[in-house]
C-alpha positions in Angstrom: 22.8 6.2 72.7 25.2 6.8 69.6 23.5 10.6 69.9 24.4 11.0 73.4 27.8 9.9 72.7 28.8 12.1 69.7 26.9 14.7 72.0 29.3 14.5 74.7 32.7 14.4 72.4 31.3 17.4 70.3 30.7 19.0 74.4 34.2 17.8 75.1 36.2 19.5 72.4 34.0 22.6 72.4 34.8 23.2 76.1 39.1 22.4 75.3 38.5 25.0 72.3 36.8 27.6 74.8 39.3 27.1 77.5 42.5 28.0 75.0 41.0 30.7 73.4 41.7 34.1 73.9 39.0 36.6 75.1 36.4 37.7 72.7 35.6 40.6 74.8 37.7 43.0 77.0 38.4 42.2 80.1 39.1 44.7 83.0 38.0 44.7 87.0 36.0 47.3 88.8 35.8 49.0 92.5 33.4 46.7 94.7 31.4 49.6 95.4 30.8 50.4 91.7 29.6 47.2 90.7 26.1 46.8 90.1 25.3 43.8 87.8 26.7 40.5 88.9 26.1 37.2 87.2 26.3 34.1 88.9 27.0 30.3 87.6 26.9 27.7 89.6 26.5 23.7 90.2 26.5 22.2 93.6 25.9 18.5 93.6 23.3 17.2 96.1 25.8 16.3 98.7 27.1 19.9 99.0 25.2 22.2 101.1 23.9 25.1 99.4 23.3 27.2 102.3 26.6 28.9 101.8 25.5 30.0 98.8 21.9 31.1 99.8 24.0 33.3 102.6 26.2 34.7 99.6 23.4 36.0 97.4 22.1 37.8 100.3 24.9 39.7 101.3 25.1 40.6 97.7 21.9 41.6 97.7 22.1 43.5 100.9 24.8 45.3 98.7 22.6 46.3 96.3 23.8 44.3 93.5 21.5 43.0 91.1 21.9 39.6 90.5 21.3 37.0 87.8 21.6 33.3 88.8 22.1 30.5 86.4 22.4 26.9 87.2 22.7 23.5 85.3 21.3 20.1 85.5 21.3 17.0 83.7 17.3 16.8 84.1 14.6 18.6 85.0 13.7 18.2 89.2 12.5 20.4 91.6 15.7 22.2 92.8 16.6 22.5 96.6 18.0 26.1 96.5 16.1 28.9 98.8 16.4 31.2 95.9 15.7 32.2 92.5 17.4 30.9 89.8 17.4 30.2 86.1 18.6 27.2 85.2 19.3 24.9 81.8 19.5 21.0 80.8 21.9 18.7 79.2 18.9 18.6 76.5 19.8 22.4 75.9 22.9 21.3 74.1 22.7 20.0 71.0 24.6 16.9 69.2 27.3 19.4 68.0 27.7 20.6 71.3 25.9 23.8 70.7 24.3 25.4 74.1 20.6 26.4 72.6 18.3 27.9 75.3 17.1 31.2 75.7 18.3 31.9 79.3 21.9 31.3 78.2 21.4 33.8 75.7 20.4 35.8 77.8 22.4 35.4 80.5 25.3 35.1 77.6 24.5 39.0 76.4 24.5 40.4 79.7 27.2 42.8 80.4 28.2 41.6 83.8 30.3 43.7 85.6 31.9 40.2 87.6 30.9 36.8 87.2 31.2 34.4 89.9 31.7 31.0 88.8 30.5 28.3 91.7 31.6 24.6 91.1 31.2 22.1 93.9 32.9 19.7 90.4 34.1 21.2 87.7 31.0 21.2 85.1 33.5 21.7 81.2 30.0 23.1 79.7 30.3 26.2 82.1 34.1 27.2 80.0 31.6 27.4 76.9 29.4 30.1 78.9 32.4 31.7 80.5 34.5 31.8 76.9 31.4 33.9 75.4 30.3 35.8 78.6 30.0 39.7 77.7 31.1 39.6 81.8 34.0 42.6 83.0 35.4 40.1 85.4 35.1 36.5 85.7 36.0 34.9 89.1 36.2 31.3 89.6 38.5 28.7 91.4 42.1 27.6 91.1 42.5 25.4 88.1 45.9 25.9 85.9 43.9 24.2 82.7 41.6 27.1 83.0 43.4 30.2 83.4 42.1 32.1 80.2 38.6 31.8 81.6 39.2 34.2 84.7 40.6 37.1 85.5 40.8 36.2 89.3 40.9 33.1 90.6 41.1 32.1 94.3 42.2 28.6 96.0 40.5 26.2 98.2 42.0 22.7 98.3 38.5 21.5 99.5 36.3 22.1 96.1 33.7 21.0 97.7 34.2 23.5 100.6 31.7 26.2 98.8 31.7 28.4 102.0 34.8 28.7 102.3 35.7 29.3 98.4 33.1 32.3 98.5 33.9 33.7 101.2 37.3 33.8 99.3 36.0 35.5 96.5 34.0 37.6 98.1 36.7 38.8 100.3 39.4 39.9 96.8 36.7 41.0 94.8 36.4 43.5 97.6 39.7 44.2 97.7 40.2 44.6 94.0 40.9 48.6 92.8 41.0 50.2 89.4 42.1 53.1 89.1 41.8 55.1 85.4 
């Protein structure tokens, strides 16, 4: 009990730390057609439909973008995603507030070239993840606290409206150009 509680502060002020800090990595965007890895982090709560998000992966796919999914949950379960994902646990994260699992590592020394972020709620452990990502371009959802954590970030005043907030990203992240 006192473990899970020192847990969850030490979680708390990691994620405010992440969220101010500046950008360990340089940051820039790049053409939709010359994108090839894409990372995705998501949590959708079990009364959000994660269709949406099953149709989003295959249009990606049908893109030809290789993808790398990552999910959270507070315990293990069977998920109910038609898809393959990796995911982690709230026992992943130690009392310090230290993320320690492999597929975060992993997923953590990935050089992305965009990173969607998919929240049905905001999840604070995901600014950790997004703070350290080796990711060119991090997309997420409006939210003034976390501006330093994305380099595009679209609005939806219905969070829980995950259709319509990727349809959104995909949408600018299409229209995005860089030009040298």
């Amino acid at each position: 009990m006192l473990k899970d509680l020192v847990k969850d502060f030490m979680l708390k002020r990691r994620c405010e730390v992440a969220r101010k800090a500046a950008s360990l990595f340089p940051r820039n965007t790049i053409n939709y057609h010359q994108i090839n890895q894409i990372g995705i982090l998501f949590h959708i709560t079990p009364d959000v439909d994660s269709e949406p998000l099953a149709l989003f992966i295959k249009k990606l796919e049908y893109d030809h973008k290789k993808l790398k999914v990552l999910t959270y949950f507070e315990y293990v379960h069977s998920h109910p995603h038609k898809f393959y994902l990796d995911y982690f646990l709230k026992s992943d994260i130690n009392w310090k507030g230290e993320i320690n699992a492999p597929k975060i590592s992993q997923f953590l020394d990935t050089p992305f070239d965009l990173l969607f972020c998919i929240e049905s709620e905001t999840q604070p452990v995901f600014d950790i993840i997004l703070s350290q990502t080796k990711a060119n371009c991090r997309v997420g959802l409006f939210d003034e606290n976390r501006t330093n954590l994305f380099e595009l970030m679209v609005e939806n005043p219905n969070q829980k409206d995950i259709g319509y907030t990727l349809k959104q990203m995909l949408k600018y992240t299409k229209l995005l150009i860089y030009n040298d």
